[in-house]
Every structure is written in C-alpha cells, then in structure tokens.
C-alpha positions as CSV (number, residue, x, y, z in Angstrom):
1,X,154.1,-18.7,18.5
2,X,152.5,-21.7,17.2
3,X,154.0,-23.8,14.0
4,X,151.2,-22.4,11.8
5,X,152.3,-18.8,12.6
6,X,155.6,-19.9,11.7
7,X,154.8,-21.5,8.7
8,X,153.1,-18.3,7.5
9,X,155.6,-16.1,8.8
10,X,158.3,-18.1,6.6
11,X,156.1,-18.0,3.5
12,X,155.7,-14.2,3.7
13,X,159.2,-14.0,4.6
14,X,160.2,-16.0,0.9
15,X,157.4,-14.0,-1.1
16,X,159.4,-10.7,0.0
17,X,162.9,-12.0,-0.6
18,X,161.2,-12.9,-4.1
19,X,160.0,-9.6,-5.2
20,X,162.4,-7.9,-3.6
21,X,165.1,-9.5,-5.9
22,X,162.6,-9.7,-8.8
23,X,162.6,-5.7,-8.2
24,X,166.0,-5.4,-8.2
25,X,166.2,-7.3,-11.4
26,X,163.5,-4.9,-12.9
27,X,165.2,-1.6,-12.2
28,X,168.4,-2.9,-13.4
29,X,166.9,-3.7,-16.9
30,X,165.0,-0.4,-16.9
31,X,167.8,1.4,-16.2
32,X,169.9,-0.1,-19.2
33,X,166.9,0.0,-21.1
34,X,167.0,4.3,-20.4
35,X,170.8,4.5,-21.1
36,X,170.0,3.0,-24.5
37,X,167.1,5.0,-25.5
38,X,169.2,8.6,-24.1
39,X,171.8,6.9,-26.5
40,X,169.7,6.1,-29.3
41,X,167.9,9.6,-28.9
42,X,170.9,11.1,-28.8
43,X,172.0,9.8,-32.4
44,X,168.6,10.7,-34.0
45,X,169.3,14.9,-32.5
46,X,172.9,14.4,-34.2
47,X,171.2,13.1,-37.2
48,X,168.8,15.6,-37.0
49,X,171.3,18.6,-37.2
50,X,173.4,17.1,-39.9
51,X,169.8,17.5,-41.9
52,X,169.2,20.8,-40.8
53,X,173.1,21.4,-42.1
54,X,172.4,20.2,-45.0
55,X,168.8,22.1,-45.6
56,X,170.8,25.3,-44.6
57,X,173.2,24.3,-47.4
58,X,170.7,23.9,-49.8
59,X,168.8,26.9,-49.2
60,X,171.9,29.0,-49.5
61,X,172.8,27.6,-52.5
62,X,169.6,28.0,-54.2
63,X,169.2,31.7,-52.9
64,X,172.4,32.3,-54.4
65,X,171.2,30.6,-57.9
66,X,168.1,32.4,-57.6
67,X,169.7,35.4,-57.1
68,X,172.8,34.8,-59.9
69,X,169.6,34.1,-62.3
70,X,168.3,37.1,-61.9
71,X,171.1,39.3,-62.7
72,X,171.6,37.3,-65.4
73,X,167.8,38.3,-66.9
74,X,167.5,41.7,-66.1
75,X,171.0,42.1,-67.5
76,X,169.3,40.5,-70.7
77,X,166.4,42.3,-70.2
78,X,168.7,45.5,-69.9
79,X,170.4,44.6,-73.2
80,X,167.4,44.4,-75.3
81,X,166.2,47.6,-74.3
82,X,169.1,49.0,-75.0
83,X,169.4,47.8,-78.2
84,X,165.7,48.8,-78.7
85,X,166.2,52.6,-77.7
86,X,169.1,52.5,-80.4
C-alpha cells in the first residue's frame, strides 16, 4: 500500500470511530429520553383514573339527588291529591 492509501484508510478509519461513538451517544439520550416520556405517560393514565374516580363519584351522587328529588315531588304530588279527593 502506498501513503495515499494509508492516509485514506486512516481518515475513514476516524470518521467511523466518530459516528460510531456519536451513535452511542444518540441512543443513550434516546433511551432516557423513552424512560421519561413511559414515566411522564404513566402519571397522565394515574391522573386520568383519579378523574374518571371522581366523574364516577359525581355521577352517583347526582343520580342519587335526582332520584331523592323525585320522591320527594311525587310524595308532594301524592299529598295534594290526596288532600284534593278529600
């Protein structure tokens, strides 16, 4: 081999070694970069729950209301009639 050969043989030789640790770097990073979006998704399904919890809550609360109400009108309801019929 010739000096030029060598010389080009080197250079290529560098570029490698410099992407190869430039793509060690990378993945590194991305995979930090996944653990903290798994994490950060994982927060926003607990968060998400907690609302559906609460929406639950909510919903039972104002069935029960709605259905307390109710009783309470066609007891009135029952009342006046009565009264009426008398």
């Amino acid at each position: 081999m010739n000096t030029a050969e060598w010389i080009i043989a080197g250079i290529l030789s560098a570029t490698l070694f410099i992407f190869l640790i430039l793509g060690i770097i990378v993945m590194i990073k991305v995979l930090k970069l996944l653990k903290e979006t798994r994490r950060f998704i994982e927060t926003g399904q607990e968060f998400a729950d907690k609302a559906s919890g609460v929406a639950n809550n909510l919903y039972e609360m104002t069935l029960v209301g709605s259905i307390t109400g109710l009783a309470k009108r066609i007891k009135k309801q029952y009342n006046k009639f009565k009264s009426d019929k008398e």
